[in-house]
PQR file with spaces between the fields and no chain letter, atoms N, CA, C, O and H, PARSE charges and radii, in Angstrom:
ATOM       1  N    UNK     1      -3.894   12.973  -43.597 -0.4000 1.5000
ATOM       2  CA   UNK     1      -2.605   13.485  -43.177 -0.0000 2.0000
ATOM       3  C    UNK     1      -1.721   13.630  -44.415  0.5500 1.7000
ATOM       4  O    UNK     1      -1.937   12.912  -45.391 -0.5500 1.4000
ATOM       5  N    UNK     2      -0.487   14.753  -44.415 -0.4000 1.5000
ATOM       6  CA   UNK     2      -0.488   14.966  -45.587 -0.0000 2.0000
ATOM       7  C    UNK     2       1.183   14.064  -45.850  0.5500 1.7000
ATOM       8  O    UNK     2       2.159   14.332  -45.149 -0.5500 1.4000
ATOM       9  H    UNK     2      -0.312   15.337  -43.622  0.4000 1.0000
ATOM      10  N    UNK     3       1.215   13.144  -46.827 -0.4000 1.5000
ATOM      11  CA   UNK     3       2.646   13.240  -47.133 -0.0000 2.0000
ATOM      12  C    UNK     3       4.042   13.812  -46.626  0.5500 1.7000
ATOM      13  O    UNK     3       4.562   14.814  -47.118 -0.5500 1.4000
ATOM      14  H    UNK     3       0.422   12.926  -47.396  0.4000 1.0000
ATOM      15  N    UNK     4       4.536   13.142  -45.691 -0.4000 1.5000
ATOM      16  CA   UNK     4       5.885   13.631  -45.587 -0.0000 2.0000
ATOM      17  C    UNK     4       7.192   13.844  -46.406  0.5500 1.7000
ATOM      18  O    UNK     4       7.597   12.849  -47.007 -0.5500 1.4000
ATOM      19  H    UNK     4       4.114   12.328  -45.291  0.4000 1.0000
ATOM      20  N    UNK     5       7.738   14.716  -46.492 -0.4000 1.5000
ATOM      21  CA   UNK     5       8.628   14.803  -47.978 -0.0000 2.0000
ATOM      22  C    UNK     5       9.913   14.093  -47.145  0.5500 1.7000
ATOM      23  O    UNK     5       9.957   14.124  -45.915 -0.5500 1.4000
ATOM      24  H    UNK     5       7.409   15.525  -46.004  0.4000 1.0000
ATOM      25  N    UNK     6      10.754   13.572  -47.813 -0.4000 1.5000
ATOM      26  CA   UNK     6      12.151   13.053  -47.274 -0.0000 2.0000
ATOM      27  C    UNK     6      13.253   13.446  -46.080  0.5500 1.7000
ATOM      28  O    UNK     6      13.857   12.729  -45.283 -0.5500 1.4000
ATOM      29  H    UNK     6      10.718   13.547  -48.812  0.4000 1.0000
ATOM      30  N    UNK     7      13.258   14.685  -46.265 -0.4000 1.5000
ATOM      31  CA   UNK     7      13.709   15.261  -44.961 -0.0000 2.0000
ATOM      32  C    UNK     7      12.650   14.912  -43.817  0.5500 1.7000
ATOM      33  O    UNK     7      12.811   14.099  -42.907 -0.5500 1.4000
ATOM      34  H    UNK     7      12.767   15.268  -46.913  0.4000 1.0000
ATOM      35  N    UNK     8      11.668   15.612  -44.038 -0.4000 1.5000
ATOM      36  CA   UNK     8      10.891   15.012  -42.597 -0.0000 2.0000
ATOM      37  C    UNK     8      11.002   14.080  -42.003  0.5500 1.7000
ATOM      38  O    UNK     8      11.321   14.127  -40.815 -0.5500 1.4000
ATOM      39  H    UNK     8      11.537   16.272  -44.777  0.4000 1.0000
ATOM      40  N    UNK     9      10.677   12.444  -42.925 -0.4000 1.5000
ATOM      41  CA   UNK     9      10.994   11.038  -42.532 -0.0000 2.0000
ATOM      42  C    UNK     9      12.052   11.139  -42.400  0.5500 1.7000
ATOM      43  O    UNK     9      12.189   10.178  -41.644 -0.5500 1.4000
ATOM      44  H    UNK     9      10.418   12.405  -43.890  0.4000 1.0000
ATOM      45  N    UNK    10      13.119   11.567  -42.515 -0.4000 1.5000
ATOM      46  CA   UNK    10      14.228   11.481  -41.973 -0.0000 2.0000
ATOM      47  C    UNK    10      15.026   12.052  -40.421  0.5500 1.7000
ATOM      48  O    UNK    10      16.009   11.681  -39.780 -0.5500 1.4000
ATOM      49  H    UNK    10      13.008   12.348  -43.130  0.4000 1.0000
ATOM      50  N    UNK    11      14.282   12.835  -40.310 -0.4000 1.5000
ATOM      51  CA   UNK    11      13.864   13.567  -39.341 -0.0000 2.0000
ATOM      52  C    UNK    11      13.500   12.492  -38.010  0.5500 1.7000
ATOM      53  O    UNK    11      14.037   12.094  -36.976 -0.5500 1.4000
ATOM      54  H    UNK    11      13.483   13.136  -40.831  0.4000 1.0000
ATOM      55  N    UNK    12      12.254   12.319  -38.755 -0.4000 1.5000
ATOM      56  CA   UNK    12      11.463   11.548  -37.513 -0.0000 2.0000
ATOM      57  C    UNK    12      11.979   10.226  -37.024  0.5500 1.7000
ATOM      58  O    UNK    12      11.876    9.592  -35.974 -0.5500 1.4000
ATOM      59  H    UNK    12      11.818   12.642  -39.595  0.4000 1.0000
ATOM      60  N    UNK    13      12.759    9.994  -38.546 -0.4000 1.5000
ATOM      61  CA   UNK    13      13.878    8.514  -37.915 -0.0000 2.0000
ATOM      62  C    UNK    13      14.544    8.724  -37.183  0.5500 1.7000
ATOM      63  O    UNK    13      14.701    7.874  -36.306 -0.5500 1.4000
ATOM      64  H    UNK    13      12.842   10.509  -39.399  0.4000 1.0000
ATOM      65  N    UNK    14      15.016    9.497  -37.151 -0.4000 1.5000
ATOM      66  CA   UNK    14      16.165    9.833  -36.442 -0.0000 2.0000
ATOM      67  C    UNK    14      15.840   10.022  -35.145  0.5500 1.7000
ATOM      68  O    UNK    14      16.352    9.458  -34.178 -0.5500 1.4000
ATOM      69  H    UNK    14      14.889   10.187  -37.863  0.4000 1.0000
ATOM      70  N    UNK    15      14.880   10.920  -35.146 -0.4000 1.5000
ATOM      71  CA   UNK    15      14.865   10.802  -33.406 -0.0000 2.0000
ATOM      72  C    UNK    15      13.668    9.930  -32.975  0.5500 1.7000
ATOM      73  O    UNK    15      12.798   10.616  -32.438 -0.5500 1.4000
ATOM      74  H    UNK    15      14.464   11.379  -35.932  0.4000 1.0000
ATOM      75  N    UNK    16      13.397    8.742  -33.046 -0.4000 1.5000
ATOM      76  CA   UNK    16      12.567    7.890  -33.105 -0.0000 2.0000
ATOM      77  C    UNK    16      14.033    6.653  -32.433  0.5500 1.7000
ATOM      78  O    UNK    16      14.267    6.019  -31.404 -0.5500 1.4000
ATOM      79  H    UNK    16      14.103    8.184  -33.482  0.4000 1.0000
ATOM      80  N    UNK    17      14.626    6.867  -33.672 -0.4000 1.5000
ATOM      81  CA   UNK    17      16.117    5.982  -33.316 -0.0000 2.0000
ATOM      82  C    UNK    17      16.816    6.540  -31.843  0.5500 1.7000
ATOM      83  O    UNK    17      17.302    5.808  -30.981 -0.5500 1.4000
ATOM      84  H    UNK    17      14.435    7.382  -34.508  0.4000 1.0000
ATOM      85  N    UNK    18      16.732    8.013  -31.797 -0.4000 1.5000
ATOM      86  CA   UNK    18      17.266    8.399  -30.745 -0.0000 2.0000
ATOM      87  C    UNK    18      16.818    8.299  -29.038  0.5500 1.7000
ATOM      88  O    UNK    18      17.508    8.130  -28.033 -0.5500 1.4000
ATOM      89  H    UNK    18      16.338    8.608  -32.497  0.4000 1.0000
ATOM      90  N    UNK    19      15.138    8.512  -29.260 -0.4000 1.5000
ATOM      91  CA   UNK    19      14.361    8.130  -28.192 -0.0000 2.0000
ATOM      92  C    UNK    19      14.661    6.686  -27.603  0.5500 1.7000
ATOM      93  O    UNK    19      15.051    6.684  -26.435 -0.5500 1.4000
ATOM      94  H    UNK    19      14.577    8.649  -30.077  0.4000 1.0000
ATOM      95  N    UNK    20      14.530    5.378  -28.277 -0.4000 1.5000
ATOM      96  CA   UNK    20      14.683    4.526  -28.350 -0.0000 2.0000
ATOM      97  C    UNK    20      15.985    4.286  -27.719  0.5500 1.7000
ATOM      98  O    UNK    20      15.933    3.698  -26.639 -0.5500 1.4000
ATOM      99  H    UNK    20      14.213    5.379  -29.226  0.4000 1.0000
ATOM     100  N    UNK    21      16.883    4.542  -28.061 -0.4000 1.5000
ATOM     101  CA   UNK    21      18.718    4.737  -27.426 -0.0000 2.0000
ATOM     102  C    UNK    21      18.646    5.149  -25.776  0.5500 1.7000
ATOM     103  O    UNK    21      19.273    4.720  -24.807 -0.5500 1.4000
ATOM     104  H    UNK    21      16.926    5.020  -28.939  0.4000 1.0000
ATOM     105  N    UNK    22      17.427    6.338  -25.935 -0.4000 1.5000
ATOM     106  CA   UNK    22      17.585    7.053  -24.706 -0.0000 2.0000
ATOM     107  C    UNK    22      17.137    6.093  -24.062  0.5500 1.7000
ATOM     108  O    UNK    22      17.870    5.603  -23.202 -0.5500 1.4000
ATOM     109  H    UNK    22      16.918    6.687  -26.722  0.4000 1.0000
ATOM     110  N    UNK    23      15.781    5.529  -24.287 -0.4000 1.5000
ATOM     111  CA   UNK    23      15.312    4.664  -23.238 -0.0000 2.0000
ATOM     112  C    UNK    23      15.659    3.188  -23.139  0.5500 1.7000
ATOM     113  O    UNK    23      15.129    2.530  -22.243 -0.5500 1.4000
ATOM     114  H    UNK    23      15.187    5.927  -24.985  0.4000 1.0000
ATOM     115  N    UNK    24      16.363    2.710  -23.842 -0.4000 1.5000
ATOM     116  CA   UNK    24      17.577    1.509  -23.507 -0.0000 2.0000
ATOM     117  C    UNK    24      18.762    1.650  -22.587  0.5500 1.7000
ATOM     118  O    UNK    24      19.234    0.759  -21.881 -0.5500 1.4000
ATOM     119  H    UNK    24      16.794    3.244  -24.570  0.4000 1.0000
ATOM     120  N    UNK    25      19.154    2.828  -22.690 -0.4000 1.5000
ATOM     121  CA   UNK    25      20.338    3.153  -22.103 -0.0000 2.0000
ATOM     122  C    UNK    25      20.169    3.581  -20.718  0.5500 1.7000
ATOM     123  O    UNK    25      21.169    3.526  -20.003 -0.5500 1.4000
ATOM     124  H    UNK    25      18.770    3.552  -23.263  0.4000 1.0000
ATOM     125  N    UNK    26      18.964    4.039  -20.171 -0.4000 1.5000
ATOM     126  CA   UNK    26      17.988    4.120  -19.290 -0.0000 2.0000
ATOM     127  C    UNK    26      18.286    2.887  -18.431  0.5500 1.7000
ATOM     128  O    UNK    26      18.945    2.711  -17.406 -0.5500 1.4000
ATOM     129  H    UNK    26      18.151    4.084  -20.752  0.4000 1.0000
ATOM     130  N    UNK    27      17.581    2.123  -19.203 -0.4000 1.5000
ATOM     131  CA   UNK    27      16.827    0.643  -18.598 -0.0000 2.0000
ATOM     132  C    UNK    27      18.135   -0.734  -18.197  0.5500 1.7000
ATOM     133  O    UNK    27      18.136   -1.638  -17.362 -0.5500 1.4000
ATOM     134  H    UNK    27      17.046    2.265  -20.036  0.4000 1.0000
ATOM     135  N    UNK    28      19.147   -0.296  -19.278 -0.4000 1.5000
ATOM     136  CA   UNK    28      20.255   -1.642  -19.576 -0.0000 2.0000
ATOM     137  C    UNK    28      21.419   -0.408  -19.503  0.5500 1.7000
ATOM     138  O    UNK    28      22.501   -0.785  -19.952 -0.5500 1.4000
ATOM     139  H    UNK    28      19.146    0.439  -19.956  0.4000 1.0000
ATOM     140  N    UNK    29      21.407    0.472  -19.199 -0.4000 1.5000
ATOM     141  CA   UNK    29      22.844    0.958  -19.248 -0.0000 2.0000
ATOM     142  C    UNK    29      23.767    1.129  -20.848  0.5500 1.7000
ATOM     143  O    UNK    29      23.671    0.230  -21.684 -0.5500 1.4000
ATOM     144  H    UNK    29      20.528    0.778  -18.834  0.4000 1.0000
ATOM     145  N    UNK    30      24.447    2.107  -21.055 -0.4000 1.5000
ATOM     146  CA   UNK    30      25.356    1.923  -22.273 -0.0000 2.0000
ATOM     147  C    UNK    30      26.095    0.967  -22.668  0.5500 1.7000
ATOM     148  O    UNK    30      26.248    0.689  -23.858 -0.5500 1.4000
ATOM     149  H    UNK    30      24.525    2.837  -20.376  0.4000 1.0000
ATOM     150  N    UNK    31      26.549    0.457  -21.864 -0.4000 1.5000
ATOM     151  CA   UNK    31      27.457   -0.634  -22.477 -0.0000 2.0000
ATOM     152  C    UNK    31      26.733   -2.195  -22.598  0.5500 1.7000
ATOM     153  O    UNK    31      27.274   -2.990  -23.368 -0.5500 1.4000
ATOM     154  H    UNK    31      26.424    0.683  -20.898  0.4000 1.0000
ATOM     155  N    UNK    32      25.525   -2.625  -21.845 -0.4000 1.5000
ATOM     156  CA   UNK    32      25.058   -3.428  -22.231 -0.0000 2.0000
ATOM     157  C    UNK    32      23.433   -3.235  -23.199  0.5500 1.7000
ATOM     158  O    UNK    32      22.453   -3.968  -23.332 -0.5500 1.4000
ATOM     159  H    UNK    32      25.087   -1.979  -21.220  0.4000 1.0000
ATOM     160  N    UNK    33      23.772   -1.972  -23.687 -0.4000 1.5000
ATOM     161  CA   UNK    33      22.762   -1.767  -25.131 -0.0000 2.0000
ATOM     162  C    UNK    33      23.642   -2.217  -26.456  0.5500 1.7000
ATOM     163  O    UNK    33      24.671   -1.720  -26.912 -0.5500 1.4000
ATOM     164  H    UNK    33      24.568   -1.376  -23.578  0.4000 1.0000
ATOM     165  N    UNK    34      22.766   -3.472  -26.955 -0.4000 1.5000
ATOM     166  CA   UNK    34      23.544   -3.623  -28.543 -0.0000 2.0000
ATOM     167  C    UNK    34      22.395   -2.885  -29.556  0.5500 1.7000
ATOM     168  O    UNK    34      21.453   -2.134  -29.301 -0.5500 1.4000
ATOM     169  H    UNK    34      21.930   -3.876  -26.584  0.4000 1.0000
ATOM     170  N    UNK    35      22.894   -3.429  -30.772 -0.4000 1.5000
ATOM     171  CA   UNK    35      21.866   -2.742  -31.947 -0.0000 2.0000
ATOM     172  C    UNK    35      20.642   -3.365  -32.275  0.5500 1.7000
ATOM     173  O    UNK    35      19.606   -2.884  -32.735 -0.5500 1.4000
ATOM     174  H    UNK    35      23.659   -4.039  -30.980  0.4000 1.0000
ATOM     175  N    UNK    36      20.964   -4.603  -31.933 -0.4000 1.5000
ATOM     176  CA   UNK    36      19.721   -5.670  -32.466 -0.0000 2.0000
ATOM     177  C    UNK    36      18.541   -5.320  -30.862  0.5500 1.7000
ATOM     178  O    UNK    36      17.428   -5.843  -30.810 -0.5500 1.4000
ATOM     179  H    UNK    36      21.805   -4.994  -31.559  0.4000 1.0000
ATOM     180  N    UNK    37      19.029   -4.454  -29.799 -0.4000 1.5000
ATOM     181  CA   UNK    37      18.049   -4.282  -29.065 -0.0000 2.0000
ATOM     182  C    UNK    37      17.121   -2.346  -29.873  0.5500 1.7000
ATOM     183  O    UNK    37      15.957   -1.950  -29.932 -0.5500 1.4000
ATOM     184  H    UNK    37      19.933   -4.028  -29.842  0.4000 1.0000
ATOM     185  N    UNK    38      18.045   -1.935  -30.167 -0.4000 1.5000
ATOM     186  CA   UNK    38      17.706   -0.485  -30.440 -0.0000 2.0000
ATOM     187  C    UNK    38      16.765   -0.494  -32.186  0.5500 1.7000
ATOM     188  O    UNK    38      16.198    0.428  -32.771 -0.5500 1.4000
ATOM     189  H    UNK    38      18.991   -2.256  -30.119  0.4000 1.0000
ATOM     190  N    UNK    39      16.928   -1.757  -32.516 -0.4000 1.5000
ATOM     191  CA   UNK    39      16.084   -1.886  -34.244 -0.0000 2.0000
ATOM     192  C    UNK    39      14.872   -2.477  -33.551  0.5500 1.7000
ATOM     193  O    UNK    39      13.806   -2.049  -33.994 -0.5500 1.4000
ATOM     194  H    UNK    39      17.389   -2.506  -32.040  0.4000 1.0000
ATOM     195  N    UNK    40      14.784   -3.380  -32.548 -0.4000 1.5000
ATOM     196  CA   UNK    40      13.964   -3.841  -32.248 -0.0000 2.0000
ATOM     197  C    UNK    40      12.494   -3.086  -31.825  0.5500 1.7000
ATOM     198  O    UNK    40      12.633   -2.489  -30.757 -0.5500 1.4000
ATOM     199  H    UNK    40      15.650   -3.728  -32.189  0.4000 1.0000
ATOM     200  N    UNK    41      11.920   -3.034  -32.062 -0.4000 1.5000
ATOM     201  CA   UNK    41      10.073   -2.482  -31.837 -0.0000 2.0000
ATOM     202  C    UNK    41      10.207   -0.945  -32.297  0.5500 1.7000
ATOM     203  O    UNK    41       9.548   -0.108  -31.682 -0.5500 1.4000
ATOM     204  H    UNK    41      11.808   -3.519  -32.930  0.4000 1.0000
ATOM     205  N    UNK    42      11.357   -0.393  -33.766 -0.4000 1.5000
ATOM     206  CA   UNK    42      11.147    0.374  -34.432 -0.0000 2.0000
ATOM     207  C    UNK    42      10.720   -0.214  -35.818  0.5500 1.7000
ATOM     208  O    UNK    42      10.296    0.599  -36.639 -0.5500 1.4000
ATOM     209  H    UNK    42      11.893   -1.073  -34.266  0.4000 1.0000
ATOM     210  N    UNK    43      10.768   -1.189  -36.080 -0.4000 1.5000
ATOM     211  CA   UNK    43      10.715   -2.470  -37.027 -0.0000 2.0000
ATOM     212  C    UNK    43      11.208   -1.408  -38.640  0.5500 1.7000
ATOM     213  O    UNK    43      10.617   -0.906  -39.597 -0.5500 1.4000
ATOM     214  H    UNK    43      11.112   -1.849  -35.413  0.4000 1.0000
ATOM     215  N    UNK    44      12.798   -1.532  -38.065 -0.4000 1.5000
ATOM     216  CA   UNK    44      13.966   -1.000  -38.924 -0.0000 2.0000
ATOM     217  C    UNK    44      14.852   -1.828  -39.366  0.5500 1.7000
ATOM     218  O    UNK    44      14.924   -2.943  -38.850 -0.5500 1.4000
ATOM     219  H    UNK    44      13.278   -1.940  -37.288  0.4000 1.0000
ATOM     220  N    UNK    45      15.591   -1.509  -40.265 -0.4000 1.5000
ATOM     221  CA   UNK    45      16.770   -3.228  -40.080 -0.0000 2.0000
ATOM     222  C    UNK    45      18.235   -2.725  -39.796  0.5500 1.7000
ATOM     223  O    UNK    45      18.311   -1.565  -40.200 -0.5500 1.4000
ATOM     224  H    UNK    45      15.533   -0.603  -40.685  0.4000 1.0000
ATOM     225  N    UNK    46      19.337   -3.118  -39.298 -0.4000 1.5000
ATOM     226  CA   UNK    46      20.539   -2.540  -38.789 -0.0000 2.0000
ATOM     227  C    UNK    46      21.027   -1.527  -39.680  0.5500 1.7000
ATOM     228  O    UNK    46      21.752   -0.574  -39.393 -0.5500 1.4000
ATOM     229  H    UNK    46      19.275   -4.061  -38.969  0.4000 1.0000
ATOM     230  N    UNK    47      20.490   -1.879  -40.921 -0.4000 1.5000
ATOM     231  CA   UNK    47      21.004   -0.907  -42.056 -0.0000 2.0000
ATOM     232  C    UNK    47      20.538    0.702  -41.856  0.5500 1.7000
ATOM     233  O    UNK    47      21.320    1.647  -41.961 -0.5500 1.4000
ATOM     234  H    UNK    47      19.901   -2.652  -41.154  0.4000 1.0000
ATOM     235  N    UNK    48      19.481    0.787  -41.628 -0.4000 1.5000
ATOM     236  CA   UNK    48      18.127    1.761  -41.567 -0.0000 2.0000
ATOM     237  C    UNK    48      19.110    2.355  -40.603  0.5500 1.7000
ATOM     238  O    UNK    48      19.472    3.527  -40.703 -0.5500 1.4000
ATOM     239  H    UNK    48      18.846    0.019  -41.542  0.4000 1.0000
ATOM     240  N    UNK    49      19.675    1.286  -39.371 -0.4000 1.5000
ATOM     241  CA   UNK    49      19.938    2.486  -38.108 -0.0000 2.0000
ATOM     242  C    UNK    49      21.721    3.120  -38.520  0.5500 1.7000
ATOM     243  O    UNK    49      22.108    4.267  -38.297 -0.5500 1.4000
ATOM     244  H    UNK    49      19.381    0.334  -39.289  0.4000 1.0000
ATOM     245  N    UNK    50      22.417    2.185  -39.047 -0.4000 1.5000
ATOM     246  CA   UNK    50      23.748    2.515  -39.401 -0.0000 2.0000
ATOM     247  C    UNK    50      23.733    3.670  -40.391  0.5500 1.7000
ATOM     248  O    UNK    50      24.682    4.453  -40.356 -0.5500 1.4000
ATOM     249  H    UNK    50      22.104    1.253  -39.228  0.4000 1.0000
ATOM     250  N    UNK    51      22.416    3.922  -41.574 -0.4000 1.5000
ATOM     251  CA   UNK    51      22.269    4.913  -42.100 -0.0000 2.0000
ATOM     252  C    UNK    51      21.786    6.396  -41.608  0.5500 1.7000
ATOM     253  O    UNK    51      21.876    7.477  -42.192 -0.5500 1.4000
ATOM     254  H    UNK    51      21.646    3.285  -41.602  0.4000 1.0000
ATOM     255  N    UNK    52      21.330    6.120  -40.538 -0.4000 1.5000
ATOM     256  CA   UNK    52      20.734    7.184  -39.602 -0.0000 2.0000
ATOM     257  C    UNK    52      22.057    7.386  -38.318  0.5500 1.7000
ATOM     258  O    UNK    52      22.888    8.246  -38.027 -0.5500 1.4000
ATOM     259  H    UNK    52      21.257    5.243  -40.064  0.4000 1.0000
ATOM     260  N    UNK    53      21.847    6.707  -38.067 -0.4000 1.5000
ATOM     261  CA   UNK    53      23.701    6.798  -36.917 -0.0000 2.0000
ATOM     262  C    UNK    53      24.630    6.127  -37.149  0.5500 1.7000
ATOM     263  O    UNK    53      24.915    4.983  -36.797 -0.5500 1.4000
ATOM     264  H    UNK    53      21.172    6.009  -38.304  0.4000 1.0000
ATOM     265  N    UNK    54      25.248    7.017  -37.908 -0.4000 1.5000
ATOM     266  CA   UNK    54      26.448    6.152  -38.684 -0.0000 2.0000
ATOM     267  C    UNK    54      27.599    5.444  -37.995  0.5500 1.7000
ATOM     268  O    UNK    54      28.405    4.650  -38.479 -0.5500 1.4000
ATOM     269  H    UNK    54      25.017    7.947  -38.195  0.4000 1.0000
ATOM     270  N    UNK    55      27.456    6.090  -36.269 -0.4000 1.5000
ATOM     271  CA   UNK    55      28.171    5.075  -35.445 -0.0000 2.0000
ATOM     272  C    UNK    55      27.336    4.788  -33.992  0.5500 1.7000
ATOM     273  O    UNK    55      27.677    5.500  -33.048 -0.5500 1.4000
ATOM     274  H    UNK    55      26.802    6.736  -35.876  0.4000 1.0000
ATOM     275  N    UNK    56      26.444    3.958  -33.796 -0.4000 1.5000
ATOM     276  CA   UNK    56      25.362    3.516  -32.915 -0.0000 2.0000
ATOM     277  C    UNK    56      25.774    3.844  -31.554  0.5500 1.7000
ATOM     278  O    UNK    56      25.046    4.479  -30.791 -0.5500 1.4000
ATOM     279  H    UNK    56      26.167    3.380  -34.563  0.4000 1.0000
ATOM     280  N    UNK    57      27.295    3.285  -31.146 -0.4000 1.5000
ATOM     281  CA   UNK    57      27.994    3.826  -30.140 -0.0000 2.0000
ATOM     282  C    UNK    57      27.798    4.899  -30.116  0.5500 1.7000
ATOM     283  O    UNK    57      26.822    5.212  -29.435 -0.5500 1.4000
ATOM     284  H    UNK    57      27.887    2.769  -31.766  0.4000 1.0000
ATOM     285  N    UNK    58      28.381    5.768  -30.639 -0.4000 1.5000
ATOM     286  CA   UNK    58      28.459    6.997  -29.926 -0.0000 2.0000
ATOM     287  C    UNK    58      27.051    8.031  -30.027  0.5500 1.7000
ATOM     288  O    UNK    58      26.980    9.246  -29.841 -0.5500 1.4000
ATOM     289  H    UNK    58      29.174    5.513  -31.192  0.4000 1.0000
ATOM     290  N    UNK    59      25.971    7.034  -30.398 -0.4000 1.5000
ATOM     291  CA   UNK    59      24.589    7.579  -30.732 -0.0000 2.0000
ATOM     292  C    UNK    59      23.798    8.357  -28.595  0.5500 1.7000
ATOM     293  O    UNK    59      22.766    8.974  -28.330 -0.5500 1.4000
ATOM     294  H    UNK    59      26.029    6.047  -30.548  0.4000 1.0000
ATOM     295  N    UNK    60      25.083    7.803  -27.562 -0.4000 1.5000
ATOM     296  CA   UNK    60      24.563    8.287  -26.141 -0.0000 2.0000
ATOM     297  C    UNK    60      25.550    9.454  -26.519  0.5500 1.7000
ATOM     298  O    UNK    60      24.986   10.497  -26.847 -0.5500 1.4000
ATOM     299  H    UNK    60      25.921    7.302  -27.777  0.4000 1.0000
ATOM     300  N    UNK    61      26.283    9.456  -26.525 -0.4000 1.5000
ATOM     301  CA   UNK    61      27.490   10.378  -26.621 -0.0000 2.0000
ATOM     302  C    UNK    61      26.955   11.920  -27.406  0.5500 1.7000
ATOM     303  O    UNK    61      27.153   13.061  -26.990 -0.5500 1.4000
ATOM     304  H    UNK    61      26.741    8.608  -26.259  0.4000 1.0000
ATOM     305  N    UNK    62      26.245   11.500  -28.627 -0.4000 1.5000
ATOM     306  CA   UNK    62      25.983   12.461  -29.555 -0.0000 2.0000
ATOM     307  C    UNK    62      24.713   13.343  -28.955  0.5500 1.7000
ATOM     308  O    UNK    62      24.778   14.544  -28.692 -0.5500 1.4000
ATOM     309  H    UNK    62      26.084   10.573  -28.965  0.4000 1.0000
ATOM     310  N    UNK    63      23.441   12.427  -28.778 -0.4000 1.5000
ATOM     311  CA   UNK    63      22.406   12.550  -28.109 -0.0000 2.0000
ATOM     312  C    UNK    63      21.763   14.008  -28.119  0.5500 1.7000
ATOM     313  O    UNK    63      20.879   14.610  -28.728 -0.5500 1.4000
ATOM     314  H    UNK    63      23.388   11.451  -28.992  0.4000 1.0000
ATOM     315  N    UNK    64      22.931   14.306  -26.852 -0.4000 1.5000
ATOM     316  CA   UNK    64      22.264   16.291  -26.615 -0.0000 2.0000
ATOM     317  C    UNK    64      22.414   17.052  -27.787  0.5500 1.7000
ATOM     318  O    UNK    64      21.673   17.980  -28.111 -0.5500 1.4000
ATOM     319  H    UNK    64      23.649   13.817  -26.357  0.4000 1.0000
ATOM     320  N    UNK    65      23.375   16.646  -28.411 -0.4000 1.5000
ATOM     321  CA   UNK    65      24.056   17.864  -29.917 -0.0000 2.0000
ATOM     322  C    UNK    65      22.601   17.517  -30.961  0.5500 1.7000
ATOM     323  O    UNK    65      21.963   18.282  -31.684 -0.5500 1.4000
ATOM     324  H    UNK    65      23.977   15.892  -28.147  0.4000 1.0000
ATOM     325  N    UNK    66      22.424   16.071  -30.680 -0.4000 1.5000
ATOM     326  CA   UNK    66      21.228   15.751  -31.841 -0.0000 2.0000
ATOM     327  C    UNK    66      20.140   16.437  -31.598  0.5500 1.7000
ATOM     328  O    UNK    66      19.542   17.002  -32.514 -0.5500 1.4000
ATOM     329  H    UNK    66      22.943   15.450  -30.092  0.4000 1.0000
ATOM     330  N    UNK    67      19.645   16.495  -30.073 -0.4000 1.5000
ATOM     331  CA   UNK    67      18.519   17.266  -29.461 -0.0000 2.0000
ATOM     332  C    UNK    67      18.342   17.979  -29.600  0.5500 1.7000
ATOM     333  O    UNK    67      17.129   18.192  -29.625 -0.5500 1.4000
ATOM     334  H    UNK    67      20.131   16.036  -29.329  0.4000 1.0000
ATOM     335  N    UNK    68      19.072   18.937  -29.799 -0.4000 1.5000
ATOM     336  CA   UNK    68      19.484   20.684  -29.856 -0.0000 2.0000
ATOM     337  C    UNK    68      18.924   21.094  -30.972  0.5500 1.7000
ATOM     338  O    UNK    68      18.594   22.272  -31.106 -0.5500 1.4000
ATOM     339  H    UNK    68      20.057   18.765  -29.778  0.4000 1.0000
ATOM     340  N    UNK    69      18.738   20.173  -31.937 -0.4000 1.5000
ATOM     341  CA   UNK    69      18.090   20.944  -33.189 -0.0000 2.0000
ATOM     342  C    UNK    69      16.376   20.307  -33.281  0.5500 1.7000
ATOM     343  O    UNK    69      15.460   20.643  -34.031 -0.5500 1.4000
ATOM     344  H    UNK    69      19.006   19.215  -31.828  0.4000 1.0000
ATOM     345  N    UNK    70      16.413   19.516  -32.444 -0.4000 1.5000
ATOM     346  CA   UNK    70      14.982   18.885  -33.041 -0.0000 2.0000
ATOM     347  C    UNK    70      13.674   19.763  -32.445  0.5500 1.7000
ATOM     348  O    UNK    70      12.526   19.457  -32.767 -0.5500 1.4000
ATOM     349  H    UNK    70      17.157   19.243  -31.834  0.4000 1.0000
């Protein structure tokens, strides 16, 4: 498989991070999703996700606009 260049992995974080959101928010609702559940079984560290969604909150909010391009 060939090397992903930086954009790509970035890419795939992102909506890896986003899937993950979706299906927490699913299961526990928005307001009782924190961050330490959404890093969890991407084995990321809060940093990874604050660098990728620079505000985690509004990561349900954003969601469709993020979708739209992927």
């Amino acid at each position: 498989m060939p090397k992903l260049n930086k954009a790509e992995q970035t890419r795939q974080m992102r909506r890896a991070i986003l899937d993950r959101a979706r299906q927490l928010f699913a299961e526990q609702g928005f307001a009782a999703t924190g961050t330490e559940e959404m890093i969890q079984g991407l084995g990321i560290t809060r940093g990874a996700l604050y660098h990728q969604i620079k505000n985690p909150a509004a990561s349900g909010r954003g969601m469709q606009k993020d979708y739209s391009y992927l």
